[in-house]
C-alpha positions in Angstrom: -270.0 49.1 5.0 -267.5 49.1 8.2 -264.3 49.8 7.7 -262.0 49.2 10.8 -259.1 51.0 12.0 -256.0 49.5 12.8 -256.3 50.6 16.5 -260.1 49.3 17.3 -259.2 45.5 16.1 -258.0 44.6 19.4 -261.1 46.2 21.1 -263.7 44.3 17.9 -262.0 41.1 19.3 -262.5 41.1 22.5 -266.2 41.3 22.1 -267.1 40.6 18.5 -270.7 41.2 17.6 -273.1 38.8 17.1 -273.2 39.7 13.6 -270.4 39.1 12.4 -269.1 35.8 11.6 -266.6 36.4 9.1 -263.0 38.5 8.8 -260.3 38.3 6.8 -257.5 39.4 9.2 -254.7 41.1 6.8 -251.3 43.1 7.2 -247.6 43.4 6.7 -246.9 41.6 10.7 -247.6 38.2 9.8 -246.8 37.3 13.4 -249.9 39.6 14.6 -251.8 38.6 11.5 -251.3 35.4 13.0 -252.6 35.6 16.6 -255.4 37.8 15.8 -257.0 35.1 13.4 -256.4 33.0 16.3 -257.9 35.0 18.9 -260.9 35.2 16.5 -261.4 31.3 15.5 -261.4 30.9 19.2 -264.1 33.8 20.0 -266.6 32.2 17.0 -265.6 28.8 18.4 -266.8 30.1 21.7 -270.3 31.3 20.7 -270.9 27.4 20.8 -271.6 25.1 23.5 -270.1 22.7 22.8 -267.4 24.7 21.5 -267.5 24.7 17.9 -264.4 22.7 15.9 -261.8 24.7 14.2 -260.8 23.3 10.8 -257.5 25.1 9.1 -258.4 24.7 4.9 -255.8 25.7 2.2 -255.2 25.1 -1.5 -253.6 21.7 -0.8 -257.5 20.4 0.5 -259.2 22.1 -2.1 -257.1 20.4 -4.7 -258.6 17.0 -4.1 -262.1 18.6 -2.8 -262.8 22.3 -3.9 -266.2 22.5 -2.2 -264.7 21.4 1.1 -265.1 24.8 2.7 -268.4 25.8 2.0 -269.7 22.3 2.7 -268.1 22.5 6.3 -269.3 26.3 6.5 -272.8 25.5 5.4 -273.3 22.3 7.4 -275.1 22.0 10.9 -272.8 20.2 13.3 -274.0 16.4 14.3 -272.7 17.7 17.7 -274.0 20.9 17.9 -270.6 23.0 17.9 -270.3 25.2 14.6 -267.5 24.9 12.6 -264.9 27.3 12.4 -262.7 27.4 9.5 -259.2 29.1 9.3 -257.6 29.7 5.5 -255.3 32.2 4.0 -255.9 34.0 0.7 -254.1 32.2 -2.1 -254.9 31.5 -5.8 -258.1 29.3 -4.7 -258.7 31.6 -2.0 -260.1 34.8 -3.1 -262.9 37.1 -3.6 -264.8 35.2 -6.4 -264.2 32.1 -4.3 -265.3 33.3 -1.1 -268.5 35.6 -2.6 -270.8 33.5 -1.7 -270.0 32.7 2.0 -270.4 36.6 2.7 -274.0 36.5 2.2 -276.0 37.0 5.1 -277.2 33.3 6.3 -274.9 31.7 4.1 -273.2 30.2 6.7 -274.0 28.1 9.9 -270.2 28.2 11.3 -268.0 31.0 11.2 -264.6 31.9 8.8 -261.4 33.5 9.4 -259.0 34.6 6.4 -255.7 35.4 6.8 -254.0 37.7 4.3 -250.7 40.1 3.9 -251.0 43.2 3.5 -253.5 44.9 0.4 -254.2 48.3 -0.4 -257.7 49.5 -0.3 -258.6 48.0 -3.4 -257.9 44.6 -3.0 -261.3 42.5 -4.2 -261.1 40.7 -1.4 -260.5 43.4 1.4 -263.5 45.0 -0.3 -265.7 42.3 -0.1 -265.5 41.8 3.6 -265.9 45.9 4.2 -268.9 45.6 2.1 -270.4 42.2 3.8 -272.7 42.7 6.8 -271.6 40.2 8.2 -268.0 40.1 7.3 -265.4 42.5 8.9 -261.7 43.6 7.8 -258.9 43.8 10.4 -255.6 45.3 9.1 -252.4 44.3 11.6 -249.7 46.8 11.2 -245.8 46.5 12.3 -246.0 47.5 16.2 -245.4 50.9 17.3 -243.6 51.5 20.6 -246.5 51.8 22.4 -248.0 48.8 21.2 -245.1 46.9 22.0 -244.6 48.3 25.7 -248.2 47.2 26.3 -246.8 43.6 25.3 -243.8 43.9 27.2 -245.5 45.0 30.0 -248.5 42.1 30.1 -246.0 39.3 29.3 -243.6 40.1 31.9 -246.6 40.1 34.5 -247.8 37.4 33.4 -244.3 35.5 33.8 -244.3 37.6 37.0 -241.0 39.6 36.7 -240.2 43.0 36.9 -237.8 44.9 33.9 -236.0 48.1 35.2 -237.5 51.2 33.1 -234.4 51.7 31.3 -234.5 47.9 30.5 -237.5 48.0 29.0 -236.8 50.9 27.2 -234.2 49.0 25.0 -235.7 46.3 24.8 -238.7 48.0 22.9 -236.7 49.4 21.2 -235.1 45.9 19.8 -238.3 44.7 19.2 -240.7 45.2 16.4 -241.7 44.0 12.8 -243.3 41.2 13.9 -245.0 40.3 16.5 -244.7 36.4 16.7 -241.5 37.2 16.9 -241.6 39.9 19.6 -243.2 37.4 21.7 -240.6 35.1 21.3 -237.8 37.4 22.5 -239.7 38.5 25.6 -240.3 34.7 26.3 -236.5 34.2 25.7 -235.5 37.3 27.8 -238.0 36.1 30.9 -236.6 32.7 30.8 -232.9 34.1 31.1 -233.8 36.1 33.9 -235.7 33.8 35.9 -235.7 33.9 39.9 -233.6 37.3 39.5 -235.5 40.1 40.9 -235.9 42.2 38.2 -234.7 42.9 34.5 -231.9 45.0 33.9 -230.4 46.7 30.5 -227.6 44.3 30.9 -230.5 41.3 30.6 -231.8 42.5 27.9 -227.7 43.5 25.8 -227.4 39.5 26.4 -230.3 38.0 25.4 -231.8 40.4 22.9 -229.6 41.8 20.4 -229.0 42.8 16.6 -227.3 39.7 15.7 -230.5 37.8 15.3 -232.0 39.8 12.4 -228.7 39.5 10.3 -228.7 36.1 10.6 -232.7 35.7 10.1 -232.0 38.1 7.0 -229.5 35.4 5.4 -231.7 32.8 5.9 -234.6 34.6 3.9 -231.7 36.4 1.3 -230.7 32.8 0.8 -233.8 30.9 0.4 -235.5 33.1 -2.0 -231.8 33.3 -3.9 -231.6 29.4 -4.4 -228.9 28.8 -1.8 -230.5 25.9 0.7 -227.5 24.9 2.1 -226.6 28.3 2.9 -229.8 28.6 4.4 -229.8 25.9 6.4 -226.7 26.2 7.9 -228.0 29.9 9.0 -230.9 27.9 10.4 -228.8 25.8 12.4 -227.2 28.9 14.0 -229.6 31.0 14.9 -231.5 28.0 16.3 -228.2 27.2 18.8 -228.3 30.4 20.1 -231.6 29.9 21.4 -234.6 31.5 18.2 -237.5 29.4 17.8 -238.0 27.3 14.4 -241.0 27.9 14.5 -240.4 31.8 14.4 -237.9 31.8 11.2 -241.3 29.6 9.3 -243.2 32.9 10.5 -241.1 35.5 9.2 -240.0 33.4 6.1 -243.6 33.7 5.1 -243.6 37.4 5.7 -240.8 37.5 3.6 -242.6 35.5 0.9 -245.9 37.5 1.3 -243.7 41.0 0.9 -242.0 39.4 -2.4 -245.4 38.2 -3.5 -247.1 41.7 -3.4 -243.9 43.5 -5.0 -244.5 41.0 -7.5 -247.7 41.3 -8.0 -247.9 45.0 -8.0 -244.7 45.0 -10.9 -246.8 42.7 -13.1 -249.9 45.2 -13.2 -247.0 47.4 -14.5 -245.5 49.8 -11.8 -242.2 50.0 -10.9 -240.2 48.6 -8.4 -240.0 51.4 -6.5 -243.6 52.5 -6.9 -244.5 49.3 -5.6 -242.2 49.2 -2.8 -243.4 52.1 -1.5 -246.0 51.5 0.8 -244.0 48.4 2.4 -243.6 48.7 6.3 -241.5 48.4 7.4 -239.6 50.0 4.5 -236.9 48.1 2.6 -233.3 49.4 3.6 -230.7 50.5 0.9 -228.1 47.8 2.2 -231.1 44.9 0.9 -233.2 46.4 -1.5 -231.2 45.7 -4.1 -231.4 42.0 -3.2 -235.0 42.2 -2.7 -235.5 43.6 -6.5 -233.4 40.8 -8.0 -235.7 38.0 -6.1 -238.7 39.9 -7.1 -238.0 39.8 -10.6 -236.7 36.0 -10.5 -240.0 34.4 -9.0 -243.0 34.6 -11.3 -246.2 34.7 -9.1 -247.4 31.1 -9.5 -244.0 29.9 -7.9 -244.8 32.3 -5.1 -248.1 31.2 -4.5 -246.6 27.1 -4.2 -243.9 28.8 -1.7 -246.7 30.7 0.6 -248.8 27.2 0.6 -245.7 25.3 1.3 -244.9 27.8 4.0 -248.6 27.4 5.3 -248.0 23.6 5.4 -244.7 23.3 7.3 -245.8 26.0 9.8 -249.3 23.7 10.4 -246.8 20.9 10.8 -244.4 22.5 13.3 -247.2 23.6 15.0 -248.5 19.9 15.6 -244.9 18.3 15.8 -243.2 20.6 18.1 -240.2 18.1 18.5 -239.6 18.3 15.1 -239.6 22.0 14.2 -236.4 22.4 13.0 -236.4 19.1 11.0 -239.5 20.1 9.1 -238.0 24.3 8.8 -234.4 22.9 7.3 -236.9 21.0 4.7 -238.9 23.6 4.0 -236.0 26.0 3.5 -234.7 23.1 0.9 -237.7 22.7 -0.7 -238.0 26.5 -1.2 -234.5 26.8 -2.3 -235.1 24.0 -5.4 -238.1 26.0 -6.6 -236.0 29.4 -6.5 -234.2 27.2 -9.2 -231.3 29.1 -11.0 -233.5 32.4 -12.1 -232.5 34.3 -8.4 -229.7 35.7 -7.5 -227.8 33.5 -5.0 -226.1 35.5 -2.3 
């Protein structure tokens, strides 16, 4: 059994052993949780020559096929790359489901699960830790020093310099997620292009406060019925210059947090028992809202959401050009099934 630390995933992905060829990548940051299982589909894809084929499987393929991923995983290539397919845990995807697969030689490709974040008992996070050939790989909220490591290899990679004080605040402003993080460092290296260097003043215009209120009344009103609301909030924070593609991300961390609240208050603890270990932790000024929503979705409306979610970011992934059409339905569509039961705010 291997259990892996939060600090040694990056290391286990730069190199992953030959052995393993399964992990269920899990964790509050679904923006990290996010690049990680991409960074490993494209190492297993690698092992390959030709390099193998990533598939992305959810609920929606196995509704029509449920043996669709283990007959991809358990069938040679015509071509000779190995398939490598990319899911999230759902209500089809689980432990009992995925049993099977984690047997050594059970597969000829390669899987990669992504998952929110599960306490040590999760079935499924202890079936991978238990596997030989599976491994778990939890993805935490950044700390500062995670996130000046990012800071620091995206600017030189964009090739600009950030004043020290500069980058202090910006660290600082960053956090939570890290698709997102990304996305204001791209933002910030854009504005400052052909300037010499980044300085506080940068980083006050580009990267500010602002943008988590608004991203917080898009989620508050989504998972509280309002879609219009929601959309309008959409439309602004979009103007000003945040990626559609980043409020999909976090509106499925936001869906993922409700769904384990949710899930955790059905096996009979209370709300603040099971809000305990969230991180980051829910903020007086919110958590109230965050109860009411909890209470007002039953889980198997918050398992359609998260596979909706899955779907539109897929799509916006594909259809760059029509991110924010596909977001503003997706914010509608998660709006109707709210229905009347959550508190609209």
């Amino acid at each position: 059994m291997v259990a892996f630390k939060a600090q040694q995933v990056a290391g286990f992905l730069k190199a992953i052993e030959p052995r393993f060829n399964a992990v269920l990548v899990f964790g509050d940051d679904a923006g990290l949780v996010s690049e990680r299982a991409r960074l490993a589909a494209n190492a297993f894809a690698a092992r390959s020559k030709p390099a193998g084929e990533i598939l992305r499987i959810e609920d929606s393929d196995l509704d029509g096929d449920p043996d669709r991923m283990h007959t991809e995983l358990q069938t040679v290539s015509m071509f000779g790359g190995a398939r490598v397919v990319r899911t999230s845990t759902s209500r089809k995807v689980n432990a009992v489901f995925l049993k099977s697969l984690l047997e050594p030689g059970a597969m000829t490709g390669a899987l990669v699960v992504e998952g929110g974040g599960m306490r040590a008992d999760d079935a499924i996070r202890k079936l991978f830790e238990a596997s030989s050939i599976g491994a778990a790989l939890p993805c935490y909220p950044d700390e500062a020093r995670d996130l000046d490591t990012v800071v620091r290899e995206m600017l030189a990679e964009a090739k600009i310099q950030i004043e020290p004080d500069a980058r202090q605040l910006l660290v600082s402003r960053l956090g939570a997620d890290r698709a997102l993080s990304r996305a204001e460092i791209d933002k910030l290296a854009l504005y400052a292009h052909g300037k010499p260097s980044i300085t506080v003043e940068d980083v006050e215009a580009v990267v500010g406060d602002a943008a988590e209120m608004a991203l917080d009344s898009i989620l508050f009103s989504v998972s509280g019925g309002n879609g219009k609301k929601a959309v309008v909030e959409l439309d602004r924070t979009v103007a000003s210059g945040d990626s559609a593609q980043g409020v999909i991300i976090m509106t499925m961390r936001h869906f993922q947090r409700l769904h384990r609240i949710r899930a955790a208050i059905d096996q009979g603890r209370s709300f603040d028992d099971a809000t305990r270990g969230i991180r980051p932790p829910l903020i007086y000024k919110t958590k109230g809202v965050i109860e009411a929503h909890c209470r007002a979705w039953d889980l198997p409306r918050l398992d359609r959401a998260i596979a909706l979610i899955g779907r539109a970011a897929k799509d916006a992934r594909l259809s760059g050009p029509l991110e924010v059409t596909l977001t503003e339905r997706l914010l509608l569509s998660l709006a109707a099934l709210a229905g009347g039961g959550a508190r609209r705010r």
